[in-house]
N, C-alpha and C positions, 0 to 999 in steps of 0.2 A: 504493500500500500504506500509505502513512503515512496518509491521510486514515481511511481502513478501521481502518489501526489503533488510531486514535484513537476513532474512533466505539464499535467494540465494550469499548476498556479502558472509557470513563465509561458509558455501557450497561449494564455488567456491575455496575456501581457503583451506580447511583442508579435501576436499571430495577423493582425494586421498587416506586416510586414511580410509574411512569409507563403510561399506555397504551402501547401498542405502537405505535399510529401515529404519536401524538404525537413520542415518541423518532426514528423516521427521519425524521421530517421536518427536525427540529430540527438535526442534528449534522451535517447539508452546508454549515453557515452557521456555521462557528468561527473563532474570530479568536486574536490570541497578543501575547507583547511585544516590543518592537525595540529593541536599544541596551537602556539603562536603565531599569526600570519608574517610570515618570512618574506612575505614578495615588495617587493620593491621597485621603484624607477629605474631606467637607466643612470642616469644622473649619481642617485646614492649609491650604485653598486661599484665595487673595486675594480683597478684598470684593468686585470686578466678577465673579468667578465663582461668588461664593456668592449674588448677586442675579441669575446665569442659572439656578444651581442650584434655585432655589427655586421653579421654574417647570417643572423637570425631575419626570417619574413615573416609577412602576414598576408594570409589570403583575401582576396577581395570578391563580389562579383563583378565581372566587367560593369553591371550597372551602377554601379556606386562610383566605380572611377570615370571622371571626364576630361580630356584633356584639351589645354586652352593651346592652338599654335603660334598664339605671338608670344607667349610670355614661354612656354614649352614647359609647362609642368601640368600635372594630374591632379585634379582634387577631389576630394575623399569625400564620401557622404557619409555623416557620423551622428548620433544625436548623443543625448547629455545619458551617461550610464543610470544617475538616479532615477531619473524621470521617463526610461524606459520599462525599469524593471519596480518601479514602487517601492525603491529603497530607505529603507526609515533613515531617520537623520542619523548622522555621524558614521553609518557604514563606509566603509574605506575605497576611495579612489569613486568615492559616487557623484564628483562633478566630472570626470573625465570622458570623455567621447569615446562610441564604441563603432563599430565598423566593420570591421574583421571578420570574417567565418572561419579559420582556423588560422595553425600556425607551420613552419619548416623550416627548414635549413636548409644552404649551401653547402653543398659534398663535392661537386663538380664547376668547372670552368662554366656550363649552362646547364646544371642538374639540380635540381631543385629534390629534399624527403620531407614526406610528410606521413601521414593517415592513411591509408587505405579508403575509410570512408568520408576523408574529406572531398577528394577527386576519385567517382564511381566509374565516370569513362571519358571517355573521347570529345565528346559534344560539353562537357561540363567542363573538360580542361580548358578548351576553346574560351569560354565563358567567363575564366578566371586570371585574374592579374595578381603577379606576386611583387609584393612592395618590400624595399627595404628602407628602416629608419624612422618608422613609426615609433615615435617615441618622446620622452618628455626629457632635453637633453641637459637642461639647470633647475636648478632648485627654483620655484616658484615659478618656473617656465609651460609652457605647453607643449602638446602634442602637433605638429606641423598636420594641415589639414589640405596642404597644397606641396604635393612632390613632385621633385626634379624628372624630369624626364626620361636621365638616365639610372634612374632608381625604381622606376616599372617596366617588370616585364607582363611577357604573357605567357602562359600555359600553352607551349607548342603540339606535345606529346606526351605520353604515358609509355616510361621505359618500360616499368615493373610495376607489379603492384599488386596486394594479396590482401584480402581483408577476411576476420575468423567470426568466427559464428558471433551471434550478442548473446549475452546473460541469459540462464533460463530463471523466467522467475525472482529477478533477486543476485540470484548466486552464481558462482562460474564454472556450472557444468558448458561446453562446448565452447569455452575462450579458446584463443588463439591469437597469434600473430596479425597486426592490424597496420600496413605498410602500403606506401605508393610514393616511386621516384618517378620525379618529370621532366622533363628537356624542357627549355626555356627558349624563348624565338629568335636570343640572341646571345651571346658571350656576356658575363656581369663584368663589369669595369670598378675596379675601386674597392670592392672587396674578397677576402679569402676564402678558399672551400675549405671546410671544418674538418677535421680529422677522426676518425671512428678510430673503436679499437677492434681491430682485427686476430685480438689473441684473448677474446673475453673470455673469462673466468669470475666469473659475480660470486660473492659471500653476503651470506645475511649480514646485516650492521654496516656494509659499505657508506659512504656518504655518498647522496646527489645532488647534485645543483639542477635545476629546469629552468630554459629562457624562455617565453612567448610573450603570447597575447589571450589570457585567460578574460572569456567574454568578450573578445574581439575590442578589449582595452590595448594603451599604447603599452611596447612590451613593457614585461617586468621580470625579475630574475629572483628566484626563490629557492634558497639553499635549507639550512637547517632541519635534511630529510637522510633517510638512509634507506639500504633495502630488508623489505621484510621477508621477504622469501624468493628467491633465485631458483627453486624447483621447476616451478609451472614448463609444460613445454611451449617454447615462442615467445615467452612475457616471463617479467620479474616483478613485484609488487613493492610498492615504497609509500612512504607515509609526506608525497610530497604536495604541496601546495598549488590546488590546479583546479581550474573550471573549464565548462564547457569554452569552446576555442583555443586552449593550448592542445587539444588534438593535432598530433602532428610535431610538437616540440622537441626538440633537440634534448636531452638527457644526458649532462655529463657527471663523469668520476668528477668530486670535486680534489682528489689527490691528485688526476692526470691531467685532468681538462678535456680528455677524451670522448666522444659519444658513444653510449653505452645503448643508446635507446632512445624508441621512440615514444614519447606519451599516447596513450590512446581511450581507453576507460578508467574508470572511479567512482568514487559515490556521490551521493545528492549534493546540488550548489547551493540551493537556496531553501528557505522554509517560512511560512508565513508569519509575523510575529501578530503578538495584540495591539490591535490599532487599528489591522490592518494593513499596513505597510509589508515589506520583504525586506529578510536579513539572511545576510552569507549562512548557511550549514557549516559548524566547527565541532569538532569531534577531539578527542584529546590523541593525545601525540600519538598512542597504542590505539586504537581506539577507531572503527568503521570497516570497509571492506576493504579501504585501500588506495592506490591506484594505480592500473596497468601500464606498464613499458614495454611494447617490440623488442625482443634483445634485437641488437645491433647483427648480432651474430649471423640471423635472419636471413640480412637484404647485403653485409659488408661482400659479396661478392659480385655485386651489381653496380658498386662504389669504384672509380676508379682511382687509384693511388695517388695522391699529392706529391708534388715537389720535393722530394728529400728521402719521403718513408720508404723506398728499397733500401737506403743504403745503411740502413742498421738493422742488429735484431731486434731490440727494443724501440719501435715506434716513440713510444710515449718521450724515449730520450732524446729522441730526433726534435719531437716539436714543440717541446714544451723548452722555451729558451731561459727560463726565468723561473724558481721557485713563486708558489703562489702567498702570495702574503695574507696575513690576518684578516686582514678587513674583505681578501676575496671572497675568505671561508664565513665569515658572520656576516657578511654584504649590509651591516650595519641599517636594521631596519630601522625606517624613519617614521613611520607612522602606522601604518596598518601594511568539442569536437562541433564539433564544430557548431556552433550557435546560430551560422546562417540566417543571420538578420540581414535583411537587402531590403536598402532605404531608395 
């Protein structure tokens, strides 16, 4: 019943916006926060995650993006997070603009990872622009709502792409692997493909850091998570901080900086409070179903190798040039699948 319930309160919310099939697809794949909420701005996160950040997208649908040719930038159609979702006063990040249908990485010179069920096929890729730099870059600054030209692309093709059964009930009998890499319509200029680890070995207790766009918000980078079981086959399960639209997020070791995975389910986002109003679902640090990561293991064979990684046998020492400092591992929080809202 909680999962149901959740789906019809933001439904009920934001269904104006949305096709009908789009919405059920979207809302078996919610995630929520554990403990403390970790996530954060670009801005407050330390420099080794704001140079994974920057290599971090957000998906769009082609309709939300429009591009002006005299000025040559894209602009974004967003509305205000609070005032979509009926967010009671003081919930976090609820004047921020939302936008986004999921999130991915760069792995390739025009390769784009994401979800599996963020992009289902061919016709939808078409459809979708992948942004980079959605983000709030200073303290008391905003999220850019008109992007440079050369920081959208478009959804060329579908390399690869595997999505696992959803939840029966609740629970996760018939999970699986939930992945889709895409070709981009042109080469990225200006930033770097992110590095997997191609010798995964996951332990419970690991730490992870996750970058996106949770709710199709400007990204945010939310560490203070580990894994809770590396069993499953295709997924490992972690206690990290995510809602609907970080489907499709990069997931690293925060020891290597490596991607480990891909985000794809979890439990409930939101839940009604008295009032009336909607507040985030928080669960204690132990505490919910979880939420699901693609091992990297997966799709790392569909990934082609970056500049340098043949030439050692530890990757990790290859491209990690710089120990990660303190404030990368606490990302010093300052305050507090895709969602497919198409404005």
């Amino acid at each position: 019943m909680k999962r149901t319930l959740k789906a019809v309160l933001i439904l009920a919310t934001i269904s104006p916006l949305l096709p009908v099939s789009a919405c059920a697809e979207d809302f078996a794949e919610s995630k929520s926060i554990y403990g403390k909420d970790d996530r954060v701005d670009y801005y407050a996160a330390g420099a080794g995650m704001k140079a994974l950040s920057d290599s971090v997208v957000s998906l769009w649908s082609a309709g939300s993006v429009s591009f002006d040719a005299a000025s040559k930038t894209h602009s974004l159609a967003t509305v205000k997070f609070g005032d979509r979702l009926n967010l009671c006063p003081g919930e976090k990040f609820r004047e921020q603009p939302i936008g986004a249908f999921c999130s991915g990485s760069l792995v390739g010179e025009n390769l784009v990872m994401t979800a599996g069920h963020c992009i289902v096929d061919e016709a939808q890729c078409g459809d979708t622009k992948i942004v980079f730099g959605f983000a709030v870059k200073t303290e008391g600054g905003e999220a850019p709502v008109k992007i440079a030209e050369k920081d959208v692309y478009t959804c060329a093709k579908i390399v690869k792409r595997f999505q696992g059964a959803e939840p029966l009930n609740g629970g996760s009998a018939g999970l699986g692997p939930d992945y889709a890499l895409v070709q981009l319509d042109r080469k990225v200029t200006g930033r770097k493909p992110l590095a997997v680890n191609r010798k995964q070995k996951l332990r419970k207790g690991a730490k992870m850091v996750v970058i996106g766009h949770p709710v199709g918000l400007p990204l945010k980078v939310a560490g203070g998570a580990k894994v809770r079981d590396a069993s499953p086959k295709g997924y490992f399960v972690t206690d990290l901080d995510t809602f609907g639209g970080n489907s499709g997020s990069p997931v690293f070791s925060a020891k290597t900086r490596l991607i480990e995975g891909v985000l794809v389910r979890g439990d409930e986002d939101f839940k009604p409070a008295p009032g009336g109003c909607t507040t985030m679902a928080v669960y204690a640090q132990n505490a919910g179903r979880g939420e699901d990561v693609t091992k990297i293991s997966e799709l790392a064979a569909f990934i082609p190798r970056i500049a340098g990684e043949k030439r050692t046998k530890d990757a990790s020492a290859e491209l990690i040039s710089q120990p990660m400092r303190i404030d990368d591992l606490d990302l010093q929080s300052d305050l507090g699948r895709r969602f497919n809202i198409n404005f």
